[in-house]
ZAKESE-72249 format. One record per residue (C-alpha): residue in one letter; x, z, y; residue number from 1. Coordinates in Angstrom, 1 decimal, always signed. Example, Ala and Ser with C-alpha at 12.3 -4.5 7.8 and 13.67 -1.06 7.14 Angstrom:
REM residues 2
REC resn   east     up  north resi
REC    A  +12.3   +7.8   -4.5    1
REC    S  +13.7   +7.1   -1.1    2
END
This chain:
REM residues 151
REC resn   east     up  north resi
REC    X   +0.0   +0.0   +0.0    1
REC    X   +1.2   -0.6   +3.4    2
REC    X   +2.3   +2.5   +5.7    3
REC    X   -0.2   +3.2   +8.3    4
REC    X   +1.6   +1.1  +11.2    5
REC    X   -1.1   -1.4  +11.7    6
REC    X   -1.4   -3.9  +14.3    7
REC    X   -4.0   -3.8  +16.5    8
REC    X   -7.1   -6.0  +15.2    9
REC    X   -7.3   -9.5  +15.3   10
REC    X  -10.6  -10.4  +17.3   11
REC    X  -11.8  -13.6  +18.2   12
REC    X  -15.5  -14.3  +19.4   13
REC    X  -16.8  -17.9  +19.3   14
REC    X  -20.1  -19.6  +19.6   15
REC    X  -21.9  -21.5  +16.4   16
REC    X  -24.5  -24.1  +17.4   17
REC    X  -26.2  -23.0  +13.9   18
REC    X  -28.5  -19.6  +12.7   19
REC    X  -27.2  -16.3  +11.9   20
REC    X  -28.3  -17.5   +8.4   21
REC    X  -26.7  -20.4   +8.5   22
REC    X  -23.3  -19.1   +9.6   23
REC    X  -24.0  -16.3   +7.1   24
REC    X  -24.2  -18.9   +4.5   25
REC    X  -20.4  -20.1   +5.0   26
REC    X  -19.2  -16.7   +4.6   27
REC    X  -21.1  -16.2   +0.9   28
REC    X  -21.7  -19.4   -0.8   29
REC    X  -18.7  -21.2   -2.3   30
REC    X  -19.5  -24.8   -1.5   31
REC    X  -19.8  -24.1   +2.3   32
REC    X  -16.6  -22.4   +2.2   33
REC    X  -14.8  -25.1   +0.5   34
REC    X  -16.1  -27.1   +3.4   35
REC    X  -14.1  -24.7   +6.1   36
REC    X  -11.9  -22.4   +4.4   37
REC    X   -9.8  -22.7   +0.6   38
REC    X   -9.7  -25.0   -2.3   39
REC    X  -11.0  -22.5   -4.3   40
REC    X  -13.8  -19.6   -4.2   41
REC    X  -14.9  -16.9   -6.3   42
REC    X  -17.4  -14.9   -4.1   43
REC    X  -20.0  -12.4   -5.1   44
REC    X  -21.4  -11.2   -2.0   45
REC    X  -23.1   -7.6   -3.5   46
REC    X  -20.8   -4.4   -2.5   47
REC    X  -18.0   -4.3   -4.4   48
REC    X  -18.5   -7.7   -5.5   49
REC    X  -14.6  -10.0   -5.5   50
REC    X  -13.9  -12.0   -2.7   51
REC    X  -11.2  -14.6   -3.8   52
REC    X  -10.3  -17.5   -1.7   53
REC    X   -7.5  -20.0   -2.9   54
REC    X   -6.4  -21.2   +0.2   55
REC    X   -3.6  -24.3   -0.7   56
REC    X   -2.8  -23.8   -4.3   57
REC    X   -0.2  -21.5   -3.6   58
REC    X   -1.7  -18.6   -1.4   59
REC    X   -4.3  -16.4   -2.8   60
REC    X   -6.3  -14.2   -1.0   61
REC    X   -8.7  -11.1   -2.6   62
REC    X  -10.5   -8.4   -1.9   63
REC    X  -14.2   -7.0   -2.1   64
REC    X  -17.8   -7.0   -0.4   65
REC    X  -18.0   -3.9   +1.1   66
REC    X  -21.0   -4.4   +3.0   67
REC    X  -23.8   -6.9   +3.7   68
REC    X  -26.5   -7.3   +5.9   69
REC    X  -27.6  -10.6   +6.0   70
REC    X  -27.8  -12.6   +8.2   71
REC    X  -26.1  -10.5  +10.7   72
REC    X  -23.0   -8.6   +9.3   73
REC    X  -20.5   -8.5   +6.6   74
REC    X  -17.4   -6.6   +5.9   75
REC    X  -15.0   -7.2   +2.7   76
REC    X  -11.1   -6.1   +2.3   77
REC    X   -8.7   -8.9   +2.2   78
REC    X   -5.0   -8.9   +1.1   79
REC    X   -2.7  -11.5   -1.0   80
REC    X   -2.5  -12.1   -4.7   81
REC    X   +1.7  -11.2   -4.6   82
REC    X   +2.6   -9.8   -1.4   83
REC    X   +3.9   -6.7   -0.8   84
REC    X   +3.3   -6.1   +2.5   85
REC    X   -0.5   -6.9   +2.2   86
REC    X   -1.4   -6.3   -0.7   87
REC    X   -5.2   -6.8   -2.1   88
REC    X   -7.6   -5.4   -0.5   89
REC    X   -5.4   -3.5   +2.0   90
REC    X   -6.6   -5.1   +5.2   91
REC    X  -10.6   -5.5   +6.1   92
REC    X  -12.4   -8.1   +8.1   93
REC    X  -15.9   -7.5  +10.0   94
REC    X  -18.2  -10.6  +10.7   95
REC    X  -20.5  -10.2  +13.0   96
REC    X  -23.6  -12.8  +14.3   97
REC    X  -26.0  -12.3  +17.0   98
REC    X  -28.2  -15.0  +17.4   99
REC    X  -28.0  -16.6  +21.0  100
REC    X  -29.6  -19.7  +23.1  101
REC    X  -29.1  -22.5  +20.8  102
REC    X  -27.3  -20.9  +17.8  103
REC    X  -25.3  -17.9  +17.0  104
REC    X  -22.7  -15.8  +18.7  105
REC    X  -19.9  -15.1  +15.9  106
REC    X  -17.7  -12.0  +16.1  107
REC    X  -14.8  -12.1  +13.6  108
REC    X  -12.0   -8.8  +13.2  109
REC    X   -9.2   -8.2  +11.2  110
REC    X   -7.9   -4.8  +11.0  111
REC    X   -4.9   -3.2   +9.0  112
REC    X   -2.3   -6.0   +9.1  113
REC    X   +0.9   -5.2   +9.6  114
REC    X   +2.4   -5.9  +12.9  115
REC    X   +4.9   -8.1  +11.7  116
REC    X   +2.2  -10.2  +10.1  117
REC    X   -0.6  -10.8  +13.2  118
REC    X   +0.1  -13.4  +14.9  119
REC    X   +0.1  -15.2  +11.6  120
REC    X   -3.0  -14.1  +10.7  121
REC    X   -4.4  -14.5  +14.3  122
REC    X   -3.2  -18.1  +14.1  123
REC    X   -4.6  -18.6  +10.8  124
REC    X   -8.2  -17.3  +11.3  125
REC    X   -7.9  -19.5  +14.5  126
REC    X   -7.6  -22.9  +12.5  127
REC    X  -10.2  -21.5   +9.8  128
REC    X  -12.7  -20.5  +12.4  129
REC    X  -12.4  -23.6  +14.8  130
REC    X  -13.4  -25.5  +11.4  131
REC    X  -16.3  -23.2  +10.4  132
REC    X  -17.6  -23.9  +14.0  133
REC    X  -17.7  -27.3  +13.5  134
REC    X  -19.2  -27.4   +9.8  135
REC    X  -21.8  -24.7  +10.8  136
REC    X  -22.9  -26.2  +13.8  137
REC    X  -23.5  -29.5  +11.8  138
REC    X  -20.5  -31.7  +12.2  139
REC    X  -17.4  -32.3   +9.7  140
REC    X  -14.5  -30.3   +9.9  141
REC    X  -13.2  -33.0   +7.9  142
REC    X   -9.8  -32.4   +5.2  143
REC    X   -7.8  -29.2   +6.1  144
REC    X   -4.2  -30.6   +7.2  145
REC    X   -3.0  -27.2   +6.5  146
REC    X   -3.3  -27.9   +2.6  147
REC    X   -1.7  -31.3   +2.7  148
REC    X   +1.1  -29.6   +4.7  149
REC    X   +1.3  -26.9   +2.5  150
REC    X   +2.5  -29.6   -0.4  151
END
């Protein structure tokens, strides 16, 4: 387990032209993540239900549900299959949505990372989320570059 010098959360806050059920969708069902997020899913979105996302072939990440309130809030753990320094399930992310004038208002936060390991994450989330945006709100986000570049 990591020590307890975390960095502080990773937040970003975006707006979905899509409903909280909609977005919600994209965070639970394993097609509509393939179409944002992974090249592999095994989600079961009950508390305590696994949360594994294979994101190029290479880097795996896990965790659990912890809670769900659909269509407006989830929370599951997140670490990588291998890694030391963020082990499985030793981080957690929140997801909120609040609907708004003409779609949803997403609130995303990672907490527990290491500080030597934001701004990878906070880059990372950035490029995942941007493409969520644009599956959820009806367009396509199209092949993730990320996992041609990641040979």
């Amino acid at each position: 387990m990591p020590d307890g010098d975390n960095a502080a959360p990773f937040t970003q806050e975006l707006h979905i032209e899509a409903t909280p059920e909609v977005v919600y969708s994209y965070f639970t069902d394993p097609l509509k993540m393939a179409r944002w997020m992974g090249i592999d899913h095994k989600l079961d979105p009950v508390p305590g239900g696994e949360y594994r996302v294979d994101i190029n072939g290479r880097d795996v990440a896990v965790g659990q549900f912890l809670e769900l309130d659909p269509p407006s809030r989830l929370v599951f753990t997140f670490g990588w299959d291998g890694d030391d320094a963020i082990p499985p399930g030793s981080s957690t992310v929140e997801v909120s949505l609040t609907p708004e004038a003409a779609g949803t208002r997403l609130r995303f936060t990672h907490r527990g990372l290491p500080p030597s390991r934001a701004a990878g994450h906070g880059k990372g989330w950035g490029h995942y989320l941007s493409r969520l945006q644009v599956d959820a709100g009806g367009g396509d986000a199209g092949p993730d570059p990320w996992i041609k570049a990641s040979g």
